[in-house]
Structures are given as C-alpha cells and as structure tokens.
N, C-alpha and C positions, 0 to 999 in steps of 0.2 A: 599919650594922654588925649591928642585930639581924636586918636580912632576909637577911645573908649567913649569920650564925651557926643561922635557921631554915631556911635552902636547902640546908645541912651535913648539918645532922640528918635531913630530909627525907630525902637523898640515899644516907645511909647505913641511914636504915631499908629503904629499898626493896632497898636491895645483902643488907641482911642476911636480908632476906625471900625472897630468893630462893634462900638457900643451903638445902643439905639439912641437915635437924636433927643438931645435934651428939649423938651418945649413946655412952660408955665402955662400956654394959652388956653389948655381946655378947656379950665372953666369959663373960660369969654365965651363959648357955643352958647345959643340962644336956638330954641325951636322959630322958626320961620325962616332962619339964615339960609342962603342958597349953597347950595355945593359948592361954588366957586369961592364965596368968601371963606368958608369952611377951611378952605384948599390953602388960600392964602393965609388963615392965619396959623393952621397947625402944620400945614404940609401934605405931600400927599400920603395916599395909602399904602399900607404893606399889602393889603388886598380887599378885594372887593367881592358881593356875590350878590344874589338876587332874592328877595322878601316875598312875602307875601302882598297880593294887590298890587305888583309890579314895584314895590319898594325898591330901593336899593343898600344896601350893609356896607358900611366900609369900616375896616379893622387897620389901627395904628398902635405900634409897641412905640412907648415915649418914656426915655430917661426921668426920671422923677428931682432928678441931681445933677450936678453939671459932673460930681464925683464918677459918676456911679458909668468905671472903664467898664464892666466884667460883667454887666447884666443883672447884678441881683439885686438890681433896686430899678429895674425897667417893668412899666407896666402896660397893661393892656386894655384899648378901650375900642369904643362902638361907635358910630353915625349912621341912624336911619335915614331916609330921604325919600321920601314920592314927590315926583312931579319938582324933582333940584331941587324941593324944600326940606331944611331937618326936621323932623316930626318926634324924635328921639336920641340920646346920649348919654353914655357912660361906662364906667371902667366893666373891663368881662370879666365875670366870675365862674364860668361854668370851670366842672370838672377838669377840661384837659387844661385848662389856664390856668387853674391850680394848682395841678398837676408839676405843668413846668415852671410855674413860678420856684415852687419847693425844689426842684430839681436843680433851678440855677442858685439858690440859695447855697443848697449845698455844695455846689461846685468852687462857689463865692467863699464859703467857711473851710471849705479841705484847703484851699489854694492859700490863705491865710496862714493855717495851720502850717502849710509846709514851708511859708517865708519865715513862720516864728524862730525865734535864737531856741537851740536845743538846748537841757538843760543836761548837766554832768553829774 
C-alpha cells in the first residue's frame, strides 16, 4: 500500500512539474515599470528577443489556474521594454499561439477521454 501511495505522489509531482507556473500578477504591469520589478513580480522569462528602436520583447507561458497540470489552460503573454522601461503588455495572439494553444487543448480532451469509465 505504501509503494502505491509513494508511486501517486511521484507521479503527480512530475505532472505538476511540467505545468507552466501559476501567476495572478499580470495584470499588476503598469507601463513605466522597470524590468526588474516586472521580474519580480511575474518571474522570469521563457524568452526574450529584440524590438524595434532597440526595444526589448520578453515572452511568459503562465498557468491561468493553479488546476491547470497538463497545459490547456496555460497562456501566453508579451512585455515590451526600451530603456528597462514597459512601454507595452499582453496575452499573444498571433497564429502560431493559436495554433498550440488548440493543439494542447486537444491533447487536454483526448487524455480525459481516455481516463473516462468505458461504457458496456
């Protein structure tokens, strides 16, 4: 019984490891804030790249749930910055973020599907 109830826990930390970080705070960004407090209150970035007029882009995948193990309720957002100040923020919508948004959605409903009780 106890190797069942240790193969549980195992099993769910690894599920929970793989989610993206849960964080409420992005609507606290305010345009003026510095990168650094930015940093502090959502965390850091999954990545970063370079703008136009030496801006800089930083992209975060953030849990919307504290639920949400499996990814289909993780979403995607933006922070522009010149000069360490934000000057811009919000969720990404382009195509390829749609793209896999819908991608993990379904990955989310097959994997359901196949925990359902079968019917006879």
């Amino acid at each position: 019984m106890k190797s069942k109830v240790g193969i549980i826990v195992i099993f769910s930390l690894l599920i929970l490891s793989c989610a993206a970080p849960y964080n409420r705070n992005f609507p606290l960004i305010e345009k003026g804030m510095t990168v650094s407090e930015v940093t502090t209150l959502i965390g850091k970035p999954i990545s970063a790249e370079s703008g136009p007029d030496d801006s800089k882009i930083l992209y975060y995948r953030l849990a919307s749930s504290l639920l949400d193990t499996d990814g289909s309720d993780t979403r995607e957002y933006f922070v522009v910055s010149l000069e360490g100040k934000v000057i811009g923020y919000g969720e990404r919508k382009d195509s390829i973020t749609v793209m896999r948004e819908a991608r993990q959605f379904t990955a989310a409903w097959n994997a359901a599907k196949l925990m359902a009780p079968k019917s006879q």
